[in-house]
N, C-alpha and C positions, 0 to 999 in steps of 0.2 A: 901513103897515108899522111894526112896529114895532122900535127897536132898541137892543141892547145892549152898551158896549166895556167889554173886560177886559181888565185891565195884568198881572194875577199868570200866572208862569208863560208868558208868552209874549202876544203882542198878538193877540187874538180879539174879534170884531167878532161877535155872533148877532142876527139879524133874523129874527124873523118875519111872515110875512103869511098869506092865508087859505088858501092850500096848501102853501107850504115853511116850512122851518127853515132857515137859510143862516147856514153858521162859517165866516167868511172868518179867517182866520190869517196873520199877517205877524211878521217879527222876526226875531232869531238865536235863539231860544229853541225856537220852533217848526221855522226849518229844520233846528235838530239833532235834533229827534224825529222830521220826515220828516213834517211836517201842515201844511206852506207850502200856500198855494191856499186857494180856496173850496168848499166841497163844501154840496149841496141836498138835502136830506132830506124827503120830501112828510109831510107829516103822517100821512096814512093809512096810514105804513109803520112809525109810530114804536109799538111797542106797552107801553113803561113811564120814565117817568121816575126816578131816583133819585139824589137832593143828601146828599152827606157835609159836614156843615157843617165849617168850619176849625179846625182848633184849631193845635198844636202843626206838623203838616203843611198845605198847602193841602186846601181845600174842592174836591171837585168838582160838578160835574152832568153826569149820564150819560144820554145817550137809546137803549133799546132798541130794536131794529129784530124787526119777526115775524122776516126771515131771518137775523138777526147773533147771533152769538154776545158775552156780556157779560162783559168785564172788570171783574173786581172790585179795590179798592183802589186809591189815590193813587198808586202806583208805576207800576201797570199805566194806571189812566187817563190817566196823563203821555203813553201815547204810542197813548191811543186815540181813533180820528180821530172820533168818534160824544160824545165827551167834551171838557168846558171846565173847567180851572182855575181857583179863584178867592182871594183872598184874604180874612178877616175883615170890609175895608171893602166890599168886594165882595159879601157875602151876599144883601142886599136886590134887590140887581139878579137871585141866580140863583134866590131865591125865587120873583119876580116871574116869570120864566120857567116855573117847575117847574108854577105857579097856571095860566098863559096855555095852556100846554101839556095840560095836566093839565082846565081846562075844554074847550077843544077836544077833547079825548081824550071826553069824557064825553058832549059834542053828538053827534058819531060814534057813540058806542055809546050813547047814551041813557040811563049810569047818572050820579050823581052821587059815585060812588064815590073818595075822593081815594089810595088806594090803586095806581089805576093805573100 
C-alpha cells in the first residue's frame, strides 16, 4: 500500500492499494467542511483524475467517479469529499498520485492514455 499525508487545507491521509483509494481526514479544518472520516473509493469506479497545480490558491486533486457529479475549482473542491488539497510543497506527492492512479486507470482499460 502505498501512502500519502497532506498538511494544506486540513490533515488527509490517501492510500492506495490494488482496489481502493482511501482519504482518511482528520483536523478542525476538515470537520468544518463536513469530510471528517475515512471514505474507499474502489479504483474501478474512479473514471478521471484532474490536479490544479498551486499557485496563489491551493492545489487540488480531484477523482471522478462514472456516477458522481464533478466539482470544478478550489472553492468547490474544499468541500468535495472525492477531492485533496495541497500546498506548493505538496505537489510531488499529488503528482505521484494523479501517475499511480492514472496507470492503474490505463491497466483497466488497456490505453496508455494520460488524459484519463
Amino acid at each position: 500500500m502505498e501512502v500519502f499525508e497532506f498538511k494544506h487545507g486540513g490533515k488527509t491521509t490517501v492510500s492506495i492499494d490494488k482496489e481502493y483509494l482511501y482519504l482518511d481526514r482528520k483536523g478542525m479544518m476538515n470537520s468544518a467542511s463536513g469530510l471528517r472520516g475515512e471514505k474507499a473509493i474502489r479504483l474501478n469506479s474512479i473514471s478521471s483524475v484532474q490536479l490544479k497545480k498551486p499557485g496563489i490558491r491551493a492545489g487540488y486533486i480531484q477523482f471522478g467517479l462514472f456516477e458522481g457529479n464533478r466539482k470544478v475549482g478550489v472553492h468547490k473542491a474544499s468541500n468535495d469529499e472525492n477531492s485533496v488539497l495541497f500546498s506548493k510543497k505538496e505537489m510531488n506527492k499529488a503528482l505521484e498520485i494523479k501517475d499511480i492512479i492514472e496507470k492503474r486507470l490505463s491497466e483497466r482499460t488497456g490505453c496508455s492514455n494520460s488524459q484519463i
